[in-house]
PDB file with one MODEL, atoms N, CA, C and O in Angstrom:
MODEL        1
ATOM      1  N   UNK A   1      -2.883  -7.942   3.378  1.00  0.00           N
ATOM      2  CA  UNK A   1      -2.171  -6.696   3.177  1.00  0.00           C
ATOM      3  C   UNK A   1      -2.462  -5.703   4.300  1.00  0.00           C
ATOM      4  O   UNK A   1      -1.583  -4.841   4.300  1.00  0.00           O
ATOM      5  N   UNK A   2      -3.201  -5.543   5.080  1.00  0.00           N
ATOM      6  CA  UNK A   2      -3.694  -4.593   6.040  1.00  0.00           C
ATOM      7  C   UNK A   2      -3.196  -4.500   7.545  1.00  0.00           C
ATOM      8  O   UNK A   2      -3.093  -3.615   8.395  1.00  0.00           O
ATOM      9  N   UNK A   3      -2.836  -6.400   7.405  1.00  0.00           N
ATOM     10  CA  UNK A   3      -2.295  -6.464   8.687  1.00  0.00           C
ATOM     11  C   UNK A   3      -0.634  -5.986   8.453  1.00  0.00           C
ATOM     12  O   UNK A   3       0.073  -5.425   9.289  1.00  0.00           O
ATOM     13  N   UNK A   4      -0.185  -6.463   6.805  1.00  0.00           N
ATOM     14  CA  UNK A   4       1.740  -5.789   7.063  1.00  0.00           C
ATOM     15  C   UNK A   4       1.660  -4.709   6.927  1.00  0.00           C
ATOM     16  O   UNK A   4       2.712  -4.168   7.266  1.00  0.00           O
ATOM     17  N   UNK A   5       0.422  -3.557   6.354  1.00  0.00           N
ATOM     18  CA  UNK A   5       0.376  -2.294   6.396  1.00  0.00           C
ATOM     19  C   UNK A   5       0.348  -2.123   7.806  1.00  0.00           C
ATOM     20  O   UNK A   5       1.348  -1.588   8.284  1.00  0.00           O
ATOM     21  N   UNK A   6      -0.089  -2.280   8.180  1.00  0.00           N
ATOM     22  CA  UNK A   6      -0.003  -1.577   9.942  1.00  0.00           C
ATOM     23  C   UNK A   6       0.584  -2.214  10.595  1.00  0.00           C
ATOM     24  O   UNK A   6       0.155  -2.395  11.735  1.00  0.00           O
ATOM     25  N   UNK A   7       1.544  -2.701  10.278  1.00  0.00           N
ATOM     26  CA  UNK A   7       2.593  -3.630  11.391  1.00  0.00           C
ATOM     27  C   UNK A   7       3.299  -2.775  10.583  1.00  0.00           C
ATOM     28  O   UNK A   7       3.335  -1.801  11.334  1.00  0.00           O
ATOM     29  N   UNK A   8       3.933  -2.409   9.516  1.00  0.00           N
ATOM     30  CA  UNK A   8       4.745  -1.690   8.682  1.00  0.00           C
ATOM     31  C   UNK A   8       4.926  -0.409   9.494  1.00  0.00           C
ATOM     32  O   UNK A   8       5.912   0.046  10.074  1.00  0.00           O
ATOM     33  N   UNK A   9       3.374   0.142   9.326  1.00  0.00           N
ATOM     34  CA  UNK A   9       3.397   1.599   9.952  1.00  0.00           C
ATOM     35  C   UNK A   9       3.535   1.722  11.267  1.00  0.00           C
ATOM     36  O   UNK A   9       3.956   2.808  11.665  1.00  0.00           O
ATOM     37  N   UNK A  10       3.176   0.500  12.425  1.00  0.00           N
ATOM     38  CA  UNK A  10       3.712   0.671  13.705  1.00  0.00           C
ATOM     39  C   UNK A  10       5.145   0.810  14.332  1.00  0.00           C
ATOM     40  O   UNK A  10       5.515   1.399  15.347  1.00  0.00           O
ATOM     41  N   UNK A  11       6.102  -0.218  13.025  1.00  0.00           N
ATOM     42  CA  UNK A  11       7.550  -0.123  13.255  1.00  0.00           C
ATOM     43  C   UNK A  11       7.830   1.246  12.848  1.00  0.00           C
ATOM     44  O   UNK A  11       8.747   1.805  13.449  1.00  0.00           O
ATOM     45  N   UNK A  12       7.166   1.943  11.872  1.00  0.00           N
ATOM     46  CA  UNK A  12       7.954   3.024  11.689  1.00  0.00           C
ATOM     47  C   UNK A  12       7.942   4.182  12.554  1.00  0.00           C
ATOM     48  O   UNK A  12       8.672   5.139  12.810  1.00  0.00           O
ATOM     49  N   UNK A  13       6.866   3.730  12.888  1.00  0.00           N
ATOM     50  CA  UNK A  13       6.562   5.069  13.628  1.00  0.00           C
ATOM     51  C   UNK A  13       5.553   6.331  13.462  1.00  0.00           C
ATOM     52  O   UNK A  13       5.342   7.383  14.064  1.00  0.00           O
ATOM     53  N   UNK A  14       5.095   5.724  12.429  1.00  0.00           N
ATOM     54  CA  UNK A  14       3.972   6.207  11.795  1.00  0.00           C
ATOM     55  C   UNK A  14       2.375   6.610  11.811  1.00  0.00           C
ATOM     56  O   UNK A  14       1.617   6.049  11.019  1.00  0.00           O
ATOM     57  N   UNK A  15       2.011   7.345  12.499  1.00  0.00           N
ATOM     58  CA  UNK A  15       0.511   7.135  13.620  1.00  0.00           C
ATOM     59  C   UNK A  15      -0.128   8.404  12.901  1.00  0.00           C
ATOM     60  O   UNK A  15      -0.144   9.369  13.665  1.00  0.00           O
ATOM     61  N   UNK A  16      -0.595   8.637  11.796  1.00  0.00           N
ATOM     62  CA  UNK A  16      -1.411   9.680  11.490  1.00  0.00           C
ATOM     63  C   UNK A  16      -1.859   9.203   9.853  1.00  0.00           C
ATOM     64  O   UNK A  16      -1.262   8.480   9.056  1.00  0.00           O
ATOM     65  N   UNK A  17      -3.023   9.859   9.753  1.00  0.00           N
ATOM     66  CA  UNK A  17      -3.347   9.534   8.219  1.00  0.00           C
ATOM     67  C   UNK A  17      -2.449   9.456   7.017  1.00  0.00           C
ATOM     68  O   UNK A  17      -2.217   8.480   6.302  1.00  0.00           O
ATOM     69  N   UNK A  18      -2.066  10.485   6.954  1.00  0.00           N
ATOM     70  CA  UNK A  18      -1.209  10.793   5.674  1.00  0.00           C
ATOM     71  C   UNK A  18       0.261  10.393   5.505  1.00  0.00           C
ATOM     72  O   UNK A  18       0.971  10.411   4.500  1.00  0.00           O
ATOM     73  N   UNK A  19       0.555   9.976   6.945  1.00  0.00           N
ATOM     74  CA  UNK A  19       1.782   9.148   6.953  1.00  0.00           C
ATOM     75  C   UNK A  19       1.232   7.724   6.568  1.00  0.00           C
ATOM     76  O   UNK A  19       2.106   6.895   6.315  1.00  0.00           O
ATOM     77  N   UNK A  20       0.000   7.332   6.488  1.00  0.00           N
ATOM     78  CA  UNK A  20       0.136   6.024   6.698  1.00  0.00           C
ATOM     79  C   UNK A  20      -0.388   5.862   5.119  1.00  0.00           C
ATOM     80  O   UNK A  20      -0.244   4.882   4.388  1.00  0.00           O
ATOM     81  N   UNK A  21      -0.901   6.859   4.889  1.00  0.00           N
ATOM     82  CA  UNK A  21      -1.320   6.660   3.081  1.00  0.00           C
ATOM     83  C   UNK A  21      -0.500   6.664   2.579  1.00  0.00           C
ATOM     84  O   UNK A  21      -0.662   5.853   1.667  1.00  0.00           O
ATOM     85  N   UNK A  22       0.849   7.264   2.495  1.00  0.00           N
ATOM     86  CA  UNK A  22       2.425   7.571   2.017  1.00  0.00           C
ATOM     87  C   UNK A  22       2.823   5.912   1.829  1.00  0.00           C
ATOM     88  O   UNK A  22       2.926   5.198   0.832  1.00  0.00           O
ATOM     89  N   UNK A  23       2.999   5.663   3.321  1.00  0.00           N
ATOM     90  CA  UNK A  23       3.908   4.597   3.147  1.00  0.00           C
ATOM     91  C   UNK A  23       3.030   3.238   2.632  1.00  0.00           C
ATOM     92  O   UNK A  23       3.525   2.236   2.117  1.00  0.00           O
ATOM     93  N   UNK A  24       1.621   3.471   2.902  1.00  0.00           N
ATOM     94  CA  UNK A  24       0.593   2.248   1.945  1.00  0.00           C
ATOM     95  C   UNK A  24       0.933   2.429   0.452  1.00  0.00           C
ATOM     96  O   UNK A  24       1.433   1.480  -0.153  1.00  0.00           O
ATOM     97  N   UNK A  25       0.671   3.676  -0.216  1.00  0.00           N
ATOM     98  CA  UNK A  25       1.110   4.032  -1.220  1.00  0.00           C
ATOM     99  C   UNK A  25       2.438   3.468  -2.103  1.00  0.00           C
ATOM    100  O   UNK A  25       2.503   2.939  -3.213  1.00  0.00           O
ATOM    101  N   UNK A  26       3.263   3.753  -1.303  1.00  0.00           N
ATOM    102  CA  UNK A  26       5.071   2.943  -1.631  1.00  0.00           C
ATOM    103  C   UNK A  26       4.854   1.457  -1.361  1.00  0.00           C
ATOM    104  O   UNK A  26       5.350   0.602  -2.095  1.00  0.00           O
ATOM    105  N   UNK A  27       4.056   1.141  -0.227  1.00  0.00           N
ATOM    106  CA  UNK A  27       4.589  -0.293  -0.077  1.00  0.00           C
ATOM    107  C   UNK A  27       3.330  -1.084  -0.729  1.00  0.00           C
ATOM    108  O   UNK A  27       3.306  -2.281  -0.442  1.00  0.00           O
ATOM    109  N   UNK A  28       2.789  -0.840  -1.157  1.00  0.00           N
ATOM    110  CA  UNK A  28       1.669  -1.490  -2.344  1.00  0.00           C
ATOM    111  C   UNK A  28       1.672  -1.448  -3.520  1.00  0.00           C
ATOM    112  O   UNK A  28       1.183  -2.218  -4.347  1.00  0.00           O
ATOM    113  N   UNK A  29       2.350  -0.341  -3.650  1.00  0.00           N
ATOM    114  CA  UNK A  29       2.684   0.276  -5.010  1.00  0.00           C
ATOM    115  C   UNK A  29       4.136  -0.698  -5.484  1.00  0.00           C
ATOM    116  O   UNK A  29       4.229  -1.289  -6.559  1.00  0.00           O
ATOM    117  N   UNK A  30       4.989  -0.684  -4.606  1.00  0.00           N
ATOM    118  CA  UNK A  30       6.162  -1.511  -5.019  1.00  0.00           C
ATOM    119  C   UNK A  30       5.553  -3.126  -5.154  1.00  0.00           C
ATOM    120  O   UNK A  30       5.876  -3.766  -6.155  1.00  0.00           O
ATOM    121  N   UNK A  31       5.038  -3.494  -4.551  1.00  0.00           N
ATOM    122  CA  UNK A  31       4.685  -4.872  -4.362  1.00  0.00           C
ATOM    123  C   UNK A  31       3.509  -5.247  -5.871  1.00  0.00           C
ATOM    124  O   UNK A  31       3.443  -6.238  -6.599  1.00  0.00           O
ATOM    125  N   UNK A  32       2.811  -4.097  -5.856  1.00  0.00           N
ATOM    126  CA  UNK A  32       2.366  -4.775  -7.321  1.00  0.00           C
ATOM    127  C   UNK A  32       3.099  -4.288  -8.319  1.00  0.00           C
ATOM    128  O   UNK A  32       2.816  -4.878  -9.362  1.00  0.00           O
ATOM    129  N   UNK A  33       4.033  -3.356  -8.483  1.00  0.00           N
ATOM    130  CA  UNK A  33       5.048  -3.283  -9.741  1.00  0.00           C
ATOM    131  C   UNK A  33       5.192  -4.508  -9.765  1.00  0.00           C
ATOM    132  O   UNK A  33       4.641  -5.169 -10.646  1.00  0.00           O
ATOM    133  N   UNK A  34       6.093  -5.183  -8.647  1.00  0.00           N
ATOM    134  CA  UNK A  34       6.818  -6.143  -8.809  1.00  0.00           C
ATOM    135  C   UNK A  34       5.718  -7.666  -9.264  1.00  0.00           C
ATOM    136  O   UNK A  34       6.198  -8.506 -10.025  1.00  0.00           O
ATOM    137  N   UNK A  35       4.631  -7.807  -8.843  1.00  0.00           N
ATOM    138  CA  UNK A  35       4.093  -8.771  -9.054  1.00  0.00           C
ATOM    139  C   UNK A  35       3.523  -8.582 -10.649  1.00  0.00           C
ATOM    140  O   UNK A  35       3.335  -9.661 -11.211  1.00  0.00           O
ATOM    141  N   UNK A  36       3.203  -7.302 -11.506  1.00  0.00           N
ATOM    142  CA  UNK A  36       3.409  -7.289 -12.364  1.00  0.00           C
ATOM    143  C   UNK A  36       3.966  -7.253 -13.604  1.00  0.00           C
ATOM    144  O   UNK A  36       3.489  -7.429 -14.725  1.00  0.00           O
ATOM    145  N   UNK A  37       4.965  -7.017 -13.245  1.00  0.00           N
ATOM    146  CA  UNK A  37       6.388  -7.143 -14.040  1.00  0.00           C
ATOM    147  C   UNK A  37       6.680  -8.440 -14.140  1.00  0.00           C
ATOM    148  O   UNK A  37       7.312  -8.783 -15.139  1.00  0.00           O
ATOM    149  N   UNK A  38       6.211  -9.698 -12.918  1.00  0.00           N
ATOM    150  CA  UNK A  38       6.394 -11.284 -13.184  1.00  0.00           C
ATOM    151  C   UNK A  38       5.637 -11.959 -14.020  1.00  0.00           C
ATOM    152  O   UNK A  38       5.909 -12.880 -14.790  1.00  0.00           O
ATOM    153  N   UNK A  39       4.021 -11.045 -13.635  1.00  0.00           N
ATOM    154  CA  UNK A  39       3.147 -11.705 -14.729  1.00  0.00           C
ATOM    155  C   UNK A  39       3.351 -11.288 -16.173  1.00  0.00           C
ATOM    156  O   UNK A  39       2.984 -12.086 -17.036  1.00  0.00           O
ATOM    157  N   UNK A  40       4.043  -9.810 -16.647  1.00  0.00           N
ATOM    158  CA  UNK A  40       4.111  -9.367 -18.027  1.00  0.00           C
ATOM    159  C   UNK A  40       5.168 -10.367 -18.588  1.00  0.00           C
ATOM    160  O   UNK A  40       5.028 -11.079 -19.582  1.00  0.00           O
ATOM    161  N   UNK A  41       6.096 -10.299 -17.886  1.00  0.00           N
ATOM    162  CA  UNK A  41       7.277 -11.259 -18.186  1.00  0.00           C
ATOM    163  C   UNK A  41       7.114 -12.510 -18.610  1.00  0.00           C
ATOM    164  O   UNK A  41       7.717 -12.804 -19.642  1.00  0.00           O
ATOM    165  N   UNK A  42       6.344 -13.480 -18.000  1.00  0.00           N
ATOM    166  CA  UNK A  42       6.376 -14.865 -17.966  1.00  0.00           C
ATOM    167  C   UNK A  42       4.731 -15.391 -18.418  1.00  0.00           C
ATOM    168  O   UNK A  42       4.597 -16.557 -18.790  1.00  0.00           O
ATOM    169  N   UNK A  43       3.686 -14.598 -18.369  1.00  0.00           N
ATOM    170  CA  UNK A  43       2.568 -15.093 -19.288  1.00  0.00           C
ATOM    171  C   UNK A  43       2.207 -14.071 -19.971  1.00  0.00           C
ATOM    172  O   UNK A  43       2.668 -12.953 -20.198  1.00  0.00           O
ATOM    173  N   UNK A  44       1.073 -14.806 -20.327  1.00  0.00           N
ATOM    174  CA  UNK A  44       0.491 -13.726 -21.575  1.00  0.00           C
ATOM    175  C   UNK A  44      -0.787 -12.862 -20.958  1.00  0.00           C
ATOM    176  O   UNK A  44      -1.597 -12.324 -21.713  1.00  0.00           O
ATOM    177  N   UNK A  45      -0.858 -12.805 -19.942  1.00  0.00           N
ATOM    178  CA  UNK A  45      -1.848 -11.841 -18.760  1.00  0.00           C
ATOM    179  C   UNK A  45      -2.349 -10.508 -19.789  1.00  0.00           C
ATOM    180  O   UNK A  45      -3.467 -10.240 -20.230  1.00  0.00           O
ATOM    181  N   UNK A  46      -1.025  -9.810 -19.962  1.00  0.00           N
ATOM    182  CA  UNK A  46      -1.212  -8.390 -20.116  1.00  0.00           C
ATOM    183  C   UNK A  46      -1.386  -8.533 -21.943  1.00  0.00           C
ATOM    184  O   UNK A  46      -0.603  -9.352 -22.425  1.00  0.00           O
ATOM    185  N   UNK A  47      -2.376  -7.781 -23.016  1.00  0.00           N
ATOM    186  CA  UNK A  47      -2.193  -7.630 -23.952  1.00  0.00           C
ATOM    187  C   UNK A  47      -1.389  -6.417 -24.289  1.00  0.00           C
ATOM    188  O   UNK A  47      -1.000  -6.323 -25.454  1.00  0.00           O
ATOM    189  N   UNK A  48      -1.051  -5.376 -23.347  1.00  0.00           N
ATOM    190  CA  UNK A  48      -0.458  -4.048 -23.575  1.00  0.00           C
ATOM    191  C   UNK A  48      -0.046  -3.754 -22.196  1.00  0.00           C
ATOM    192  O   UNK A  48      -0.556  -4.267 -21.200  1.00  0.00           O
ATOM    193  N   UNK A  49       1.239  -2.598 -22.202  1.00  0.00           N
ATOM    194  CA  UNK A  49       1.423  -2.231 -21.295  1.00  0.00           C
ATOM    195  C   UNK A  49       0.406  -1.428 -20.293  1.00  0.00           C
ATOM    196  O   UNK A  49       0.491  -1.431 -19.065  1.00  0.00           O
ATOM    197  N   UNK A  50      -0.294  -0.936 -20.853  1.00  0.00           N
ATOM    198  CA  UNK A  50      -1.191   0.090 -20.462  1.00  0.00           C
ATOM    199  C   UNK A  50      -1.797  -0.113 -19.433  1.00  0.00           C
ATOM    200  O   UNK A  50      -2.003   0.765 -18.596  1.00  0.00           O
ATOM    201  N   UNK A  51      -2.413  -2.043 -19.271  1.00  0.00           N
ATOM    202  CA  UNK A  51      -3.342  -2.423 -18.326  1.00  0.00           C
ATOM    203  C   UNK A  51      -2.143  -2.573 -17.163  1.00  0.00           C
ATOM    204  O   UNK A  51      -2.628  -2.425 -16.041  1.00  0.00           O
ATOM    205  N   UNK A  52      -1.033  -2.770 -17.152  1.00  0.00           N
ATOM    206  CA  UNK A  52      -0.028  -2.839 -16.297  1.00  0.00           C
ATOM    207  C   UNK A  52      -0.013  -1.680 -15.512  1.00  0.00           C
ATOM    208  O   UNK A  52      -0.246  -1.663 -14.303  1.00  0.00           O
ATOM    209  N   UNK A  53       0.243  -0.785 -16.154  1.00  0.00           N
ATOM    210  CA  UNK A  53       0.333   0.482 -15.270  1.00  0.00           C
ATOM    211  C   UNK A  53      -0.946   1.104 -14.568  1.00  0.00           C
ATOM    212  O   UNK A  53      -0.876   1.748 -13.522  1.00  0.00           O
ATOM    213  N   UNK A  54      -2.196   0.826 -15.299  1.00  0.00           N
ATOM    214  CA  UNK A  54      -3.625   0.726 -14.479  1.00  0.00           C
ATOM    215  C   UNK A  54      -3.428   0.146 -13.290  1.00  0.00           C
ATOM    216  O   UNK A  54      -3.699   0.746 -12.250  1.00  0.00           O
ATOM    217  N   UNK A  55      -2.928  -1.104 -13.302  1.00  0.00           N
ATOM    218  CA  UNK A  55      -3.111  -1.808 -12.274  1.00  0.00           C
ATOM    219  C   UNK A  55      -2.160  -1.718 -11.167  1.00  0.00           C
ATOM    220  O   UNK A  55      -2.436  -1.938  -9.988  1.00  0.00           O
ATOM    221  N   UNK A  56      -1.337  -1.472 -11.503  1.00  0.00           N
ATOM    222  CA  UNK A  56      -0.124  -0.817 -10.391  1.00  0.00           C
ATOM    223  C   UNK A  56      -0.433   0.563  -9.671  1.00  0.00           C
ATOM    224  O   UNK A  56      -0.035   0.766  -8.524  1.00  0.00           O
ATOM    225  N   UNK A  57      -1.374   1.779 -10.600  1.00  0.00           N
ATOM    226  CA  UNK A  57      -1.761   2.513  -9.641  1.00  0.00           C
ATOM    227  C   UNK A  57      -2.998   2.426  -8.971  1.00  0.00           C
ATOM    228  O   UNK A  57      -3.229   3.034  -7.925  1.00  0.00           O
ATOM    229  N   UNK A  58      -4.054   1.449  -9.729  1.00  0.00           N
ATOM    230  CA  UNK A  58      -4.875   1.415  -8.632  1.00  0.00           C
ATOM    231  C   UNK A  58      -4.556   0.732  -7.916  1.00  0.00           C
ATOM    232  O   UNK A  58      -5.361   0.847  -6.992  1.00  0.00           O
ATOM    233  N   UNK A  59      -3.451  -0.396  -7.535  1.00  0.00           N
ATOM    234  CA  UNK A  59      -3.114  -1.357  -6.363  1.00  0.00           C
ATOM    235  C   UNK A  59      -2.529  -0.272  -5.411  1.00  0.00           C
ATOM    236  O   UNK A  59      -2.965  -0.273  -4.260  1.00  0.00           O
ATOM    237  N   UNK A  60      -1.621   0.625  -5.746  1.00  0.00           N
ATOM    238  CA  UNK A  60      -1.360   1.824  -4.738  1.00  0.00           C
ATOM    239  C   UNK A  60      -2.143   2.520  -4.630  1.00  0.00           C
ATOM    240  O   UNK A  60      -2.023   2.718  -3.421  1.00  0.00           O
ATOM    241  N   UNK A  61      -3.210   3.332  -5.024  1.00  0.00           N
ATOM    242  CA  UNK A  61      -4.569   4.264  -4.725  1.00  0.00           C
ATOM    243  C   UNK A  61      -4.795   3.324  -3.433  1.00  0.00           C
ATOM    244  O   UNK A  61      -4.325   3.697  -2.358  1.00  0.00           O
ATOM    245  N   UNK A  62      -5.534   2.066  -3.527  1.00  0.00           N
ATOM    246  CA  UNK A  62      -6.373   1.370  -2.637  1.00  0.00           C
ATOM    247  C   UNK A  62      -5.129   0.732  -1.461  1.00  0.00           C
ATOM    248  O   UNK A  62      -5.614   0.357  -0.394  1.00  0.00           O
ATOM    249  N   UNK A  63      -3.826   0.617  -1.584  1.00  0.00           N
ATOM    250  CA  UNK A  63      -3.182   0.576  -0.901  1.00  0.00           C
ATOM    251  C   UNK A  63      -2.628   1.979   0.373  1.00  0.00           C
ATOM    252  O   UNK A  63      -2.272   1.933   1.551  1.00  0.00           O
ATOM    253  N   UNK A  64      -2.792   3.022  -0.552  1.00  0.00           N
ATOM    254  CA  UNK A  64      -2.571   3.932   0.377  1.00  0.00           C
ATOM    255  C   UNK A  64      -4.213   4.584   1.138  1.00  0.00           C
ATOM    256  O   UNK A  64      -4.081   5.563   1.872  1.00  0.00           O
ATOM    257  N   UNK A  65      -5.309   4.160   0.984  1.00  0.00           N
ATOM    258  CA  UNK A  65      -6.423   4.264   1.448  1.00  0.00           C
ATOM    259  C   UNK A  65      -6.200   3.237   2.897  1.00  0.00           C
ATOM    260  O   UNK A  65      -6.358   3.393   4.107  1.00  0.00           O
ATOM    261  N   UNK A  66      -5.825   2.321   2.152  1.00  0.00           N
ATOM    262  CA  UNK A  66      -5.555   1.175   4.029  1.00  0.00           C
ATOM    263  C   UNK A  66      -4.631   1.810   4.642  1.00  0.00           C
ATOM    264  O   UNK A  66      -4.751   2.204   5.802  1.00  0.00           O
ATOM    265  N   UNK A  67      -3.717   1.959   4.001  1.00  0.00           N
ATOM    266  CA  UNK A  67      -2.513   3.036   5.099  1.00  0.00           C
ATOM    267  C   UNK A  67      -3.109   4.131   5.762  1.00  0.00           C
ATOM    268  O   UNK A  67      -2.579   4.487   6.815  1.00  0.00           O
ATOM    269  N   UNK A  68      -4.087   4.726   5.362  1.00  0.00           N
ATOM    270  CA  UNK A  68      -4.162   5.934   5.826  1.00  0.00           C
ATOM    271  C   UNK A  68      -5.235   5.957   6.796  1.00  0.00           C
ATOM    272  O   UNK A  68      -5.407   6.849   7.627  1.00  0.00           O
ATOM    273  N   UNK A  69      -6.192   4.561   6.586  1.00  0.00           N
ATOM    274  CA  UNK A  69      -7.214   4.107   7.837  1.00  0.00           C
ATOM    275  C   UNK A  69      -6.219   3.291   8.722  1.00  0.00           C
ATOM    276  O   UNK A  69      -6.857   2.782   9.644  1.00  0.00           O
ATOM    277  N   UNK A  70      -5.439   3.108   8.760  1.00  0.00           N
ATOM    278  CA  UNK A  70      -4.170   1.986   9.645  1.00  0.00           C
ATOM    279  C   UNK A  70      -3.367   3.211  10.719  1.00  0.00           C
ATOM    280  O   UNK A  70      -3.102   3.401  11.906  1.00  0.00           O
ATOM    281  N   UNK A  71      -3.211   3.866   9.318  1.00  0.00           N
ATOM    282  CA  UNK A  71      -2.287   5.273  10.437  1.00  0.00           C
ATOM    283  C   UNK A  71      -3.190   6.029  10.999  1.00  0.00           C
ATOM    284  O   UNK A  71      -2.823   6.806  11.881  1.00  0.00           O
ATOM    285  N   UNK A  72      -4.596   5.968  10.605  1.00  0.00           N
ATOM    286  CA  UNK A  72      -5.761   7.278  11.958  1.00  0.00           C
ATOM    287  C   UNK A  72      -5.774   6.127  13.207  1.00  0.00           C
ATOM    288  O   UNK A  72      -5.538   6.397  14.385  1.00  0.00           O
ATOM    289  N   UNK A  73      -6.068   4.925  12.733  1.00  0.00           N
ATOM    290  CA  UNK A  73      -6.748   3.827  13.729  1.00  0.00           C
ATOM    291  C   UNK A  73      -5.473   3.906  14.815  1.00  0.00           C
ATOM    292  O   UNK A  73      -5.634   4.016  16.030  1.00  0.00           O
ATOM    293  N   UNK A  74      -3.905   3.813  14.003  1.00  0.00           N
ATOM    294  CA  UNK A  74      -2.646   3.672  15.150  1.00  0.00           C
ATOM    295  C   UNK A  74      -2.843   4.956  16.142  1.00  0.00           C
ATOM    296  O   UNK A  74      -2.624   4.955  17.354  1.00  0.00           O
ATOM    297  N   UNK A  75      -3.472   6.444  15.068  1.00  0.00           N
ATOM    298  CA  UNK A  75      -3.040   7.375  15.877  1.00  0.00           C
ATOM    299  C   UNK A  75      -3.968   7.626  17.245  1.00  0.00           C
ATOM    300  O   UNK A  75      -3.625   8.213  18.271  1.00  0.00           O
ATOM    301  N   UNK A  76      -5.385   6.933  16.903  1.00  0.00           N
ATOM    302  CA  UNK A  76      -6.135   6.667  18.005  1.00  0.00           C
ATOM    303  C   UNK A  76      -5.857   6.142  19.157  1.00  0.00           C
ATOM    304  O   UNK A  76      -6.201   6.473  20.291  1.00  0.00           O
ATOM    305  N   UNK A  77      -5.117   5.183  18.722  1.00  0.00           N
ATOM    306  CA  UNK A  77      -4.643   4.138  19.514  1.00  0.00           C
ATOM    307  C   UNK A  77      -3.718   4.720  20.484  1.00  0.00           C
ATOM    308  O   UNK A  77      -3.784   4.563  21.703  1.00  0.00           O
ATOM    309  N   UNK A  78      -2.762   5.473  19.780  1.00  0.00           N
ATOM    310  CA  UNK A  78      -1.792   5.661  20.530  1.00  0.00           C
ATOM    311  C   UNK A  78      -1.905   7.373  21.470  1.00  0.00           C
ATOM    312  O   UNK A  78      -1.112   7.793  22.313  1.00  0.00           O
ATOM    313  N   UNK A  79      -3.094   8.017  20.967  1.00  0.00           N
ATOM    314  CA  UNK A  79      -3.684   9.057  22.108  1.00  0.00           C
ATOM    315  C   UNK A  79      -4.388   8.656  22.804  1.00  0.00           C
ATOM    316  O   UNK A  79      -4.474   9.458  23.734  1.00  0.00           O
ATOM    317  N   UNK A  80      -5.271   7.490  23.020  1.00  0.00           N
ATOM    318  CA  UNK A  80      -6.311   7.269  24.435  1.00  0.00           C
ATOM    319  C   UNK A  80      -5.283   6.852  24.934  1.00  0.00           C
ATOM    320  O   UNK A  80      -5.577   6.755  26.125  1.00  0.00           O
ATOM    321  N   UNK A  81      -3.684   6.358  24.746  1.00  0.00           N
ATOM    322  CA  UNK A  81      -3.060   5.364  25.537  1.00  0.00           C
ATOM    323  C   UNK A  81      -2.657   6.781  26.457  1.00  0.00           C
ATOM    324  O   UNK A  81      -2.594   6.525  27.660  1.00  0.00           O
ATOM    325  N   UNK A  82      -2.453   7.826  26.204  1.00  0.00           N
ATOM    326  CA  UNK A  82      -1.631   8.620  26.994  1.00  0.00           C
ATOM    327  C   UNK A  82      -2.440   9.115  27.959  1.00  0.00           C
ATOM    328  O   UNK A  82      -1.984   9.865  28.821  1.00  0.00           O
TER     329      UNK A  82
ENDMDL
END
């Protein structure tokens, strides 16, 4: 996940902390909705919704924490270059 987070945030254009926690945020956050919504659906994983939605925001909390070390590290990157 760290390497499409910051390949994510390099296409966008994205080179600062809080841009990069944003879009870690959305794009981790969507990716475990979706991987949880397959497991609620099709096994018996979840006893309640509740642990679902736990787990979808801490997969985005800790997703937008890599974004936001991805977007300081790009923005480093991309001021010694100048």
């Amino acid at each position: 996940y760290g390497w499409m987070i910051a390949w994510v945030l390099s296409r966008m254009g994205s080179i600062s902390a809080m841009g990069g926690f944003m879009a870690g945020l959305v794009l981790i956050g969507a990716i475990a909705l979706s991987m949880d919504l397959i497991y609620y659906g099709l096994m018996d994983m979840y006893l309640g919704r509740m642990a679902l939605v736990v787990d979808v925001i801490a997969s985005a909390i800790m997703g937008g924490i890599a974004g936001a070390v991805a977007g300081g590290v790009l923005g480093m990157r991309s001021k010694a270059a100048v």
